[in-house]
N, C-alpha and C positions, 0 to 999 in steps of 0.2 A: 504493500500500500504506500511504502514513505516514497517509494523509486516510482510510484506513477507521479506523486505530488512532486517530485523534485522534477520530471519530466515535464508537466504543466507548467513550475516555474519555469525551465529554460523557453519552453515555448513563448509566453510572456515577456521573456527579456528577450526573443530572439523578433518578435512581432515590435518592441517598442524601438529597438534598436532599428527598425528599417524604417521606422515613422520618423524617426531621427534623421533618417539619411534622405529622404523627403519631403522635410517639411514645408515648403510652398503646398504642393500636394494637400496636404495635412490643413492647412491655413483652409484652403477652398473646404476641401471639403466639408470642415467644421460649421465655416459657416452655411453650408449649405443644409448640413441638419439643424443646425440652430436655425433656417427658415422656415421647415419644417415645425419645431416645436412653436412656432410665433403661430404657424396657420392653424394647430391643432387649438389653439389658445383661440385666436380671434374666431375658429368654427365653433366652439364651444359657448361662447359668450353669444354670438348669434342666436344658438338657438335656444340658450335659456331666455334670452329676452324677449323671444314670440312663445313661450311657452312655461308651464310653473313648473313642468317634470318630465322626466324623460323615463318612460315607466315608473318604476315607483323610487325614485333616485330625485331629490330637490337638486336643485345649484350646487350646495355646500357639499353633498354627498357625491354627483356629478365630478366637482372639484379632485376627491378626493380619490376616487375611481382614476379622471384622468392623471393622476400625481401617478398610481400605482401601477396604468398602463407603459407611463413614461419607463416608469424606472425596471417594467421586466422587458420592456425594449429594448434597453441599455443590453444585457443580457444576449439579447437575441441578435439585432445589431451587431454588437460589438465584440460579439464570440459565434454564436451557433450560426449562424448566415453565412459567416467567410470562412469557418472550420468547416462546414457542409458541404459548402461549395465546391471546396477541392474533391471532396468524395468521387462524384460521381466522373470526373479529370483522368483521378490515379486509378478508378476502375479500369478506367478505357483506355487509356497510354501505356496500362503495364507495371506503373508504378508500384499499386498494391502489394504486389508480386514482391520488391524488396523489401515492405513493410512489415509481411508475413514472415521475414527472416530474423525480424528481430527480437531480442528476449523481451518483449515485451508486451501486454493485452493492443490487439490489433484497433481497437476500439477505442482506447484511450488516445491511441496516436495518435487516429483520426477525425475524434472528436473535440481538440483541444488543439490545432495543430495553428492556429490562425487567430490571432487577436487583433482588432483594432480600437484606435484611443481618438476616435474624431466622435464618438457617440459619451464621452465622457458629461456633457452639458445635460442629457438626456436625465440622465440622473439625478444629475443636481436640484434639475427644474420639478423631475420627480417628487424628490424630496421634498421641494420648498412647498409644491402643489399640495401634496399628504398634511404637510403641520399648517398650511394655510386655511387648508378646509376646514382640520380638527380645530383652529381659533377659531373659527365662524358658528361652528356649533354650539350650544345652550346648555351643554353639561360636560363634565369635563370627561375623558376616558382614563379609567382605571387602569391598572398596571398590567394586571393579566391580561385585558382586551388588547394592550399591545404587543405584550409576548403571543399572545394567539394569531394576532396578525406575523409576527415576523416569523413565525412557525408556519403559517396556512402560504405565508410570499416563499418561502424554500420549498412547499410542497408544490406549489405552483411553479417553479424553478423546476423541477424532477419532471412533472409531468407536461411541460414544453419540451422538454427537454427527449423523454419518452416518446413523446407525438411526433416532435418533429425526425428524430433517428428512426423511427419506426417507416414513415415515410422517404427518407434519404437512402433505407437501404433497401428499398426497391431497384435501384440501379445494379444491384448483385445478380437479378435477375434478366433483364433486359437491357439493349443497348438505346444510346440514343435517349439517356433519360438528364442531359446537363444540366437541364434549365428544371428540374424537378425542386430545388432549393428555394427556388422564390415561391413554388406553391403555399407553402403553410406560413409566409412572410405576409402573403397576399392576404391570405383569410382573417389571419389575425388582426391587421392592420383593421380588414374592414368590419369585422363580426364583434371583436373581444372589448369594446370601450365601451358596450352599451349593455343595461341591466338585462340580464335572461325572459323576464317577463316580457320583454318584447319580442318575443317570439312565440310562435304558437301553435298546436298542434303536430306536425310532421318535423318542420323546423327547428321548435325547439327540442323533441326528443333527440334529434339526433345531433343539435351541437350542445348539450349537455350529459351525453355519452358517448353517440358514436364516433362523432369527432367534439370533444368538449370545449371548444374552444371559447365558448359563452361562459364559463365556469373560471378560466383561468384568470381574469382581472376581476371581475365580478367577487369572486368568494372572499380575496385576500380583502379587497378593497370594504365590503360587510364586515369584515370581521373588527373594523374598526368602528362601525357607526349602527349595526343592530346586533341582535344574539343569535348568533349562527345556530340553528341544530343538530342535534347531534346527527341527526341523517343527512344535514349535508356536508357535515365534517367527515363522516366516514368515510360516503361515497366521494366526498376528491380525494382520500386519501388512498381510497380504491382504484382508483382510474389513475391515479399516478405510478403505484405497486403496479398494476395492471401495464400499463404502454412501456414504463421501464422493463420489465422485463419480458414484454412481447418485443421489444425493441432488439432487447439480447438476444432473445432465441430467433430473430430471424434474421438478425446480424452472423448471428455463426451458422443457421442454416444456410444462406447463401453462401459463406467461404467454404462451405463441403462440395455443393455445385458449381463456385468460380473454377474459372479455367483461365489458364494468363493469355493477355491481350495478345503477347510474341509468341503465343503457340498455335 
């Protein structure tokens, strides 16, 4: 276990250090997601102002969700998108091939292989969004409701995390899958900032299980401004245990069926 985390750290100094040796680069494109966080902000305040709630979510709670969307972007962003990305690359070039040579989980390489630091603001503004909401509110939150939330945001962390490996290692299977990475980049972006109740019927069953993606921003961000119960705390912690290690088994199910790119 210490020889994967010493190998995420190198991976981290080996992704900061080329942001370094690019920093114009670095400069645009920061600001480029800092424009981004400005439009999700001016969208937001649009639409609270023609309306009192966005399902059963007021302004301050809105707020507060968007804070907690920001900062598992960061995340996703800033590691799982440009680590994925290569996947389905090293599949098809052959690369894999020397990856599988190494003493180390084939998984961990290439889940962690690619960091970037231009999504660092995304956080922050996170953060600032979360304790700006929680001032807005009419009582204060107790101590455990925050540990529940920073507990319920790492489970939400596992099972993005889950979801989207589970989807990246379809390319073990069939070729021609590059652009497979930006799928659940996509979904998220459009589905996960808005409460679950706005969906219904067909809709919501299946983005609050079979693809949960309505559940990931939504739960952590509750857990700070109502009382979660206990049957939706289990089943995200269900469906997280669940796609992590559907993700495992069909990550190694595919290296039994890989065949190298040069053969």
């Amino acid at each position: 276990m210490f020889k994967h985390f010493k190998i995420i750290g190198w991976f981290i100094k080996q992704s900061f250090m080329e942001t370094l040796e690019y920093r114009t680069d670095f400069v645009v494109r920061t600001v480029v997601s800092n424009a981004w966080l400005v439009l999700d902000i001016i969208f937001l305040s649009a639409l609270i102002s023609n309306i009192s709630t966005i399902g059963t979510w007021n302004l301050t709670q809105a707020t507060i969700a968007l804070g907690v969307y920001r900062m598992l972007a960061f995340f996703i962003w800033s590691w799982m998108l440009y680590s994925f990305a290569l996947i389905p690359k090293i599949v098809n070039n052959g690369h894999l091939d020397l990856l599988l040579t190494k003493p180390v989980d084939s998984q961990v390489i290439v889940s962690f292989r690619k960091f970037i630091f231009i999504h660092v603001s995304s956080l922050i503004v996170g953060i600032v969004l979360v304790l700006r909401g929680v001032g807005q509110l009419n009582y204060i939150i107790p101590p455990e409701r925050w540990l529940l939330f920073l507990w319920m945001f790492i489970v939400a962390i596992a099972l993005i995390y889950g979801f989207y490996f589970l989807t990246i290692s379809a390319c073990l299977f069939t070729d021609r899958l590059e652009n497979i990475y930006q799928l659940f980049t996509e979904a998220f972006y459009t589905a996960s900032r808005y409460p679950k109740e706005i969906y219904i019927g067909f809709f919501r069953v299946m983005l609050t299980s079979v693809v949960p993606i309505a559940l990931m921003v939504s739960v952590p961000a509750e857990a700070i401004f109502t009382d979660l119960s206990w049957q939706t705390i289990i089943w995200f912690h269900f469906l997280a245990i669940f796609f992590m290690i559907s993700s495992r088994m069909l990550w190694q199910f595919g290296l039994k069926r890989y065949s190298s790119a040069s053969s």
